[in-house]
C-alpha positions as CSV (number, residue, x, y, z in Angstrom):
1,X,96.1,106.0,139.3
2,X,97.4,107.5,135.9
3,X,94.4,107.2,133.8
4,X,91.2,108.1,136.4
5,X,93.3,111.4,136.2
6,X,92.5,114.7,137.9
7,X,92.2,116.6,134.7
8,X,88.9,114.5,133.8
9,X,86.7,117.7,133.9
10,X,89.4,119.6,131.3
11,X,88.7,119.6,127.6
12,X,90.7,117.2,125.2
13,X,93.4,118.8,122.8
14,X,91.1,118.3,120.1
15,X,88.3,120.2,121.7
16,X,86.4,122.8,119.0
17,X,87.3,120.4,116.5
18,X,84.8,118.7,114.2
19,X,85.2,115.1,111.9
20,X,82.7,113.6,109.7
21,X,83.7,109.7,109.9
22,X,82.7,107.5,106.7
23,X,84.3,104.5,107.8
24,X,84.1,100.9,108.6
25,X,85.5,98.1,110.3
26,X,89.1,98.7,112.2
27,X,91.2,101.0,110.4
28,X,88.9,104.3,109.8
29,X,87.4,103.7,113.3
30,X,90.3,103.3,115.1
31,X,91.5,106.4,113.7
32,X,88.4,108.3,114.5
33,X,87.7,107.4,118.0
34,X,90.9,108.0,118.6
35,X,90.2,112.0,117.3
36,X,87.4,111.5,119.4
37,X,89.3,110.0,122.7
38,X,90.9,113.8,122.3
39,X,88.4,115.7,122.6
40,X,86.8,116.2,118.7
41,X,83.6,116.0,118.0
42,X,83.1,112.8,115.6
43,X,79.7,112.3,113.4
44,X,79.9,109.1,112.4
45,X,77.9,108.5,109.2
46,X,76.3,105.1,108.4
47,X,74.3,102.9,106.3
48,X,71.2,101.8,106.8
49,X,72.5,99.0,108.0
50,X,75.6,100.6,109.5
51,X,79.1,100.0,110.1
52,X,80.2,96.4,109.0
53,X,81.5,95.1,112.3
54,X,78.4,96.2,114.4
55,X,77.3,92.6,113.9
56,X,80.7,90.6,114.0
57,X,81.0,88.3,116.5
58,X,79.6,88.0,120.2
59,X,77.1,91.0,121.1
60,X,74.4,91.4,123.2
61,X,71.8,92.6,121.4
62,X,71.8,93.3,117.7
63,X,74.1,96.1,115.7
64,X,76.2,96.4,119.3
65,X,79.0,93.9,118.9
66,X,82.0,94.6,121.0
67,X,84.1,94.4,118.0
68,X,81.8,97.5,117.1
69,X,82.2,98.7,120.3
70,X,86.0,98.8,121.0
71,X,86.1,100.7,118.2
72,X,83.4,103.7,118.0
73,X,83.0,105.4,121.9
74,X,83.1,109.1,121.7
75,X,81.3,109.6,118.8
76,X,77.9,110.5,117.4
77,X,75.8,108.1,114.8
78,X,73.8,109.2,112.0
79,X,72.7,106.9,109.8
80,X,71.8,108.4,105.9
81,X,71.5,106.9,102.4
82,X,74.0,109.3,100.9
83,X,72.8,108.3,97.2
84,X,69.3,109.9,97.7
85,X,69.9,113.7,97.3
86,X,68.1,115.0,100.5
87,X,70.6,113.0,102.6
88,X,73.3,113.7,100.5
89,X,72.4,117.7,100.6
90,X,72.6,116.8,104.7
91,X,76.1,115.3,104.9
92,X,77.3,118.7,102.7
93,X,75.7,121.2,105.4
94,X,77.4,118.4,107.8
95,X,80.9,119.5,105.9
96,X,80.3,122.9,106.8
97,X,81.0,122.8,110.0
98,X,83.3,120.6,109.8
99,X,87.1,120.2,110.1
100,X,88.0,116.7,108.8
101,X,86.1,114.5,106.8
102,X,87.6,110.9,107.1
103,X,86.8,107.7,105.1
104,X,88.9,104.0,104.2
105,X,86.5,103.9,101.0
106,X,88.2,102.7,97.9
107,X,89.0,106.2,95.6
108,X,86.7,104.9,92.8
109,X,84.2,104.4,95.0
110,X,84.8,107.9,96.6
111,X,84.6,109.4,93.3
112,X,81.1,108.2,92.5
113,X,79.4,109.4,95.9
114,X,81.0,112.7,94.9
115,X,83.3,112.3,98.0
116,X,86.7,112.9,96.8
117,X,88.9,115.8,97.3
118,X,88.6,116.7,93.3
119,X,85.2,117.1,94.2
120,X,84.7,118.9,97.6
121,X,88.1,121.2,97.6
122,X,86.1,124.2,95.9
123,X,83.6,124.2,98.3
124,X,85.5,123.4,101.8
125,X,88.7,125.1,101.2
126,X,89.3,124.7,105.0
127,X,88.5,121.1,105.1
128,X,91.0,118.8,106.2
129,X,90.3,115.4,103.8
130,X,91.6,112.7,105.3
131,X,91.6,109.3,103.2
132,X,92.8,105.3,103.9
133,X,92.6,102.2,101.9
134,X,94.5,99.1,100.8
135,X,97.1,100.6,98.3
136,X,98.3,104.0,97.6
137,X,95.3,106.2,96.0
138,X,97.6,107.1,92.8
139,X,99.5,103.6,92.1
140,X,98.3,100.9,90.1
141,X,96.9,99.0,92.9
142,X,94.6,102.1,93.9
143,X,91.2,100.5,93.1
144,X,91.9,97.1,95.1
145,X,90.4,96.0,98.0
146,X,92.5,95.2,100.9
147,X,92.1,94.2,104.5
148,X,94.3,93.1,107.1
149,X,95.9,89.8,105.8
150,X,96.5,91.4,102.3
151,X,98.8,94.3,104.7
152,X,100.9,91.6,106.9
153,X,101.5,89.2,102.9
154,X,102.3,91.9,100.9
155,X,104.4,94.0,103.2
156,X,107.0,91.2,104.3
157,X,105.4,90.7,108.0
158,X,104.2,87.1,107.3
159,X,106.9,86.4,105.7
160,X,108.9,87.1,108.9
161,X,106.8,85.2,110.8
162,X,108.1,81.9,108.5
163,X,111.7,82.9,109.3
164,X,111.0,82.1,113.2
165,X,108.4,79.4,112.4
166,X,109.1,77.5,109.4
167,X,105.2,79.1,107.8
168,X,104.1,81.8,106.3
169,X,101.6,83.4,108.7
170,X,99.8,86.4,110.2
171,X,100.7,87.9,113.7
172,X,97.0,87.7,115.9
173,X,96.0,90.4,115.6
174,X,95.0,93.7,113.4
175,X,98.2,95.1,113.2
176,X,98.1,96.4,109.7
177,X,94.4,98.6,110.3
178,X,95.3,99.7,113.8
179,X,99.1,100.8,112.8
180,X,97.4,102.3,110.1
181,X,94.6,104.3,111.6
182,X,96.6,105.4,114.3
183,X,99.2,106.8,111.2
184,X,96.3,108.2,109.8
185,X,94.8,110.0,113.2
186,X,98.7,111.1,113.6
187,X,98.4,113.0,110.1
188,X,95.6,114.5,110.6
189,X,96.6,116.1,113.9
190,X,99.9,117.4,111.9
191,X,97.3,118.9,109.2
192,X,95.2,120.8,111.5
193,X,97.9,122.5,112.5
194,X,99.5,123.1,109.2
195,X,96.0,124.6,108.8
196,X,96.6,126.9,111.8
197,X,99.2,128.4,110.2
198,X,98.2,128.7,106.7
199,X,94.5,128.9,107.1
200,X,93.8,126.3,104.1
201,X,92.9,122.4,104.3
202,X,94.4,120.2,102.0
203,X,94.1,116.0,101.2
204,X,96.3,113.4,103.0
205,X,96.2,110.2,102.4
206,X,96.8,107.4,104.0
207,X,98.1,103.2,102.0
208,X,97.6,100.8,104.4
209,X,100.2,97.8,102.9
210,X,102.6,100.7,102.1
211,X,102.2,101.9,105.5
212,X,103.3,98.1,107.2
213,X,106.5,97.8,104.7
214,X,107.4,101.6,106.5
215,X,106.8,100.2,110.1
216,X,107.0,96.5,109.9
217,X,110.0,95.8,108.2
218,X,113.2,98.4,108.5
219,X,114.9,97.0,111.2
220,X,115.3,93.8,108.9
221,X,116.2,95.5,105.7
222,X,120.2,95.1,106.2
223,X,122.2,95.3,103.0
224,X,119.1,96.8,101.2
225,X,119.9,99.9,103.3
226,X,122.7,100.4,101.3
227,X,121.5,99.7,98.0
228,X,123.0,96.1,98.3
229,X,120.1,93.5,99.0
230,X,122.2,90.9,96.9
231,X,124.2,91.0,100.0
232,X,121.8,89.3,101.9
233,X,118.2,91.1,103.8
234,X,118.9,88.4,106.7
235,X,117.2,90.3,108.8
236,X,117.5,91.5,112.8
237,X,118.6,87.9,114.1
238,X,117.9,88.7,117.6
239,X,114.0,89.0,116.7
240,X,114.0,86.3,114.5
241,X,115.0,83.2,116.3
242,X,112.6,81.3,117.4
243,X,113.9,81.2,120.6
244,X,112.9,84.5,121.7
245,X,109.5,83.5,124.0
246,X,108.3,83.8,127.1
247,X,110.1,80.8,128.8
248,X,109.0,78.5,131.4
249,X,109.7,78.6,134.9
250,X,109.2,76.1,137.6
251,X,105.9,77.6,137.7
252,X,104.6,80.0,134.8
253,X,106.6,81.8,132.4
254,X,109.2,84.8,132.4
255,X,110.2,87.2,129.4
256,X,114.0,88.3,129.3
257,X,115.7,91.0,127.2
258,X,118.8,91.7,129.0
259,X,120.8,94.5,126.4
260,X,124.1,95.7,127.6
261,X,126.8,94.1,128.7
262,X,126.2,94.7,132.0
263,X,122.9,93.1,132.8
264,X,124.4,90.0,130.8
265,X,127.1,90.1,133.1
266,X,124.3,90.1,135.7
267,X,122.1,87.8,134.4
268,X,124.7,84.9,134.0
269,X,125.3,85.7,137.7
270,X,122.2,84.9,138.5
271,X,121.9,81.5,136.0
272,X,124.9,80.5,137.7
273,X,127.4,80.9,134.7
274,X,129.3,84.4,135.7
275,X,132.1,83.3,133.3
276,X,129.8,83.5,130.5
277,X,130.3,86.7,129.8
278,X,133.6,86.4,129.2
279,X,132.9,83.8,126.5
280,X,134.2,85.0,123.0
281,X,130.4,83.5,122.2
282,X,128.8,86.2,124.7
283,X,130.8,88.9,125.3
284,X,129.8,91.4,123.4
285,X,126.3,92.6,121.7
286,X,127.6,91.4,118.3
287,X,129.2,88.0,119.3
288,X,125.7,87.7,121.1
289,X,123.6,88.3,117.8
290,X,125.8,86.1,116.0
291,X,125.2,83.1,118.3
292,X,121.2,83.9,119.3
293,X,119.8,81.1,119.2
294,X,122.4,79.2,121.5
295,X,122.2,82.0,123.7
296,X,118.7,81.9,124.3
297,X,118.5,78.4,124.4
298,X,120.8,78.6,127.3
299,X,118.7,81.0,129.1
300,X,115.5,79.3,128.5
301,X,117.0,75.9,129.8
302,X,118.4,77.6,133.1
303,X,115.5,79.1,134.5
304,X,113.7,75.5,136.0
305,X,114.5,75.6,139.2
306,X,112.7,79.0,140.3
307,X,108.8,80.1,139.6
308,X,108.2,83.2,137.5
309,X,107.8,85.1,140.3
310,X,110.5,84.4,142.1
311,X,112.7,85.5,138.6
312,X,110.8,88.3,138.4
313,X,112.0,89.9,141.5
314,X,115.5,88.9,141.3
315,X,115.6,90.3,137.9
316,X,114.1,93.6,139.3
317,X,116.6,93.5,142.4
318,X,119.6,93.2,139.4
319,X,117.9,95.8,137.7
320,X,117.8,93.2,134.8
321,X,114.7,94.0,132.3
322,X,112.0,91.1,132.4
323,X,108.3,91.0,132.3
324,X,105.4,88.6,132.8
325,X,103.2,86.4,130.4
326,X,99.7,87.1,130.7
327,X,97.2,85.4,129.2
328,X,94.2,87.2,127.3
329,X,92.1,86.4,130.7
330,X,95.1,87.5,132.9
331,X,95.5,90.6,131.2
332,X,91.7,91.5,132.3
333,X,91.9,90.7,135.5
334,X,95.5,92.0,136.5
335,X,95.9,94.3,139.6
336,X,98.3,96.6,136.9
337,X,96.2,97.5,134.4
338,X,93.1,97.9,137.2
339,X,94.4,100.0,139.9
340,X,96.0,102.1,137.3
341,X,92.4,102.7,136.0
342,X,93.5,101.1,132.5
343,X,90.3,99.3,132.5
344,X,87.5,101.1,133.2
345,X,83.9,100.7,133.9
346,X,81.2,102.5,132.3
347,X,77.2,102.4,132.0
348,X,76.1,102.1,128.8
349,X,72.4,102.9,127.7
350,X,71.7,99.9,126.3
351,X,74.5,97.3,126.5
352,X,75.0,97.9,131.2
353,X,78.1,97.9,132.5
354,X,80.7,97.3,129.9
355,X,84.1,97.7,130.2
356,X,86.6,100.0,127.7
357,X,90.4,100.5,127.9
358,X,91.9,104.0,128.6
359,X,93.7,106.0,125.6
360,X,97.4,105.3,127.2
361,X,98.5,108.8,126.5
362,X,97.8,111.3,129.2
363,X,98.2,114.9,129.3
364,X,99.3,117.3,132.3
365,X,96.5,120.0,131.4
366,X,93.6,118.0,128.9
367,X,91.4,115.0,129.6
368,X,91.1,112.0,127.0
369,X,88.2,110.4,128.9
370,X,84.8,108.9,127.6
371,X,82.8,111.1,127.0
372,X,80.5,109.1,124.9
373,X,79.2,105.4,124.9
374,X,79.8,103.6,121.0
375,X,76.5,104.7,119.5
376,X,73.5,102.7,118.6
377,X,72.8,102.9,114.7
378,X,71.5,106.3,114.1
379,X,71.0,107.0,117.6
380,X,72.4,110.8,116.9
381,X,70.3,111.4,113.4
382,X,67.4,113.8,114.6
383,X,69.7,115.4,117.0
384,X,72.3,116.5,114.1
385,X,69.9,117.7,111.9
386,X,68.4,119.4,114.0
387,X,71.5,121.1,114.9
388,X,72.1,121.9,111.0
389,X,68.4,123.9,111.5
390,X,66.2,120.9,109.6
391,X,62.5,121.1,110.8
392,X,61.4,117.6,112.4
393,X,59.0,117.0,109.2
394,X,62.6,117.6,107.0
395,X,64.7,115.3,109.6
396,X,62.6,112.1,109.0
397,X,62.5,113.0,104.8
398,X,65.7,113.3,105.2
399,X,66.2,109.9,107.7
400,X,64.1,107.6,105.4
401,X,66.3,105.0,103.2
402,X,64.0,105.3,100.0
403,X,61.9,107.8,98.0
């Protein structure tokens, strides 16, 4: 049971270390709670009316949507109007004991609340500024908006996604802020440690659409790696055909991604073609990326006579590598992911049981366990400043949303 793991009373890695979280929606919260999955302690500053996605879609009751929730466990939530000066005089003693202060603001936008590095380097020469948006800070397209869409058209992704499909269109999910945020949490991990050794902070930032060309597209760059994109940026035909799928069975479906020769070999043992692999079509990895699409094709039309599971462990037996298809719903429920401890339950305050995946990395001597419920809105103000030393009468000056 990998993930209800015996190091659960051991601190995270991150443990000691402090971030002040201005973000909103997926990107800058995925990055932070995944500081805090770690171990650091993450203050997660809001509006008055908070992050943007504690309202999206279904909740329970109001400001705890669980697109709010997947995003923003182990944190604390204070919620401040940062353009009143008492507040903003609160987040600064915040900074102090700080080690990272994280946003996905736009830079103008930064620059008015006083936020940007120009700004605070003077005063927090320790401080680890940590910044994410649309386009890179310093390029033309710096003050642009950008969200998830804008990442997969702009970086290639849905353009791959006509190659295979005959339209433009997005992957299902939020690849570009998730990709991004977990970039972003990765960087800031490498500058705490550069800090270790040089005893100074410094600003990193962090383009989201720049980002998605870096990891979305270099397998399909081709002749463009050598200069040559005249040549012809065809891309990795192998991922491209719209033949590779989950395919059907007799009952369900099976994915397939046989590699070497070998478990070829095995697999068209197993289709009842052994000879294939002796084909001039099939016989070797390139003769099989030339001809894809026939070669799937085959695979997909040979596999009607057996269910998935069946497949499944023949392919195991063969040592061939296959999967499952699993639906959203199957996903949830599957023995996998819940005797491994993947899903978990946990009792929230307000919400009751709720359920919350794991952090899939696990360490041999630190814990990356909940250790705090997503946050009602401001649910962590008087607590904080108290901690900062505010009397009670100065906390709720300091809490209200107008003079």
């Amino acid at each position: 049971m990998p993930y209800n793991s015996t190091n659960s009373d051991k601190p995270g890695p991150l443990e000691g270390v402090r971030v002040i979280d201005i973000t909103t929606f997926i990107l800058g919260p995925f990055a932070s709670q995944f500081l805090g999955d770690m171990g650091a302690d993450v203050i997660k500053v809001e509006t008055e009316t908070g992050d943007a996605s504690r309202n999206t879609g279904i909740r329970k009751n109001d400001n705890m949507a669980a697109y709010f929730m997947v995003f923003n466990r182990n944190k604390r939530s204070i919620s401040l109007n940062l353009k009143r000066p008492r507040a903003f005089d609160a987040l600064m003693k915040l900074l102090e004991t700080a080690d990272v202060l994280v946003y996905n603001m736009r830079p103008p936008a930064a620059k008015r609340l006083g936020l940007d590095y120009e700004s605070l380097k003077e005063r927090f020469p320790r401080l680890i500024h940590a910044s994410a948006c649309g386009y890179h800070k310093d390029g033309p397209n710096g003050h642009l908006a950008a969200f998830d869409d804008t990442a997969q058209s702009g970086s290639g992704l849905a353009h791959l996604v006509e190659r295979y499909s005959g339209k433009p269109g997005y992957l299902p999910s939020a690849i570009g802020d998730k990709t991004t945020g977990l970039t972003l949490a990765a960087a800031i991990g490498m500058a705490l440690y550069q800090r270790e050794q040089t005893g100074y902070g410094q600003e990193l930032h962090v383009p989201m659409v720049e980002t998605m060309v870096w990891y979305g597209i270099p397998e399909h760059l081709c002749h463009g790696v050598f200069n040559e994109p005249e040549k012809g940026m065809d891309g990795h035909a192998q991922i491209l055909t719209s033949f590779r799928r989950p395919y059907a069975c007799l009952q369900g479906y099976i994915t397939i991604h046989a590699a070497t020769d070998a478990q070829w070999g095995r697999l068209f043992a197993l289709i009842n073609q052994p000879n294939l692999i002796n084909n001039k079509k099939f016989n070797s990895r390139q003769t099989r990326s030339a001809n894809i699409h026939e070669l799937y094709s085959l695979v997909e039309n040979s596999l009607g006579d057996k269910t998935d599971k069946a497949w499944l462990s023949l392919f195991e037996e063969h040592d061939i590598p296959a999967g499952p298809y699993r639906t959203l719903e199957g996903v949830f429920n599957d023995p996998y992911f819940n005797s491994s401890g993947f899903f978990q339950s946990h009792e929230h305050p307000s919400e009751g049981t709720i359920k919350m995946m794991a952090n899939p990395i696990t360490f041999s001597d630190a814990s990356t366990r909940v250790r705090r419920m997503p946050p009602g809105l401001g649910e962590h103000s008087a607590e904080l400043l108290e901690e900062l030393g505010y009397s009670s009468d100065d906390a709720a000056d300091i809490m209200k949303f107008t003079d």
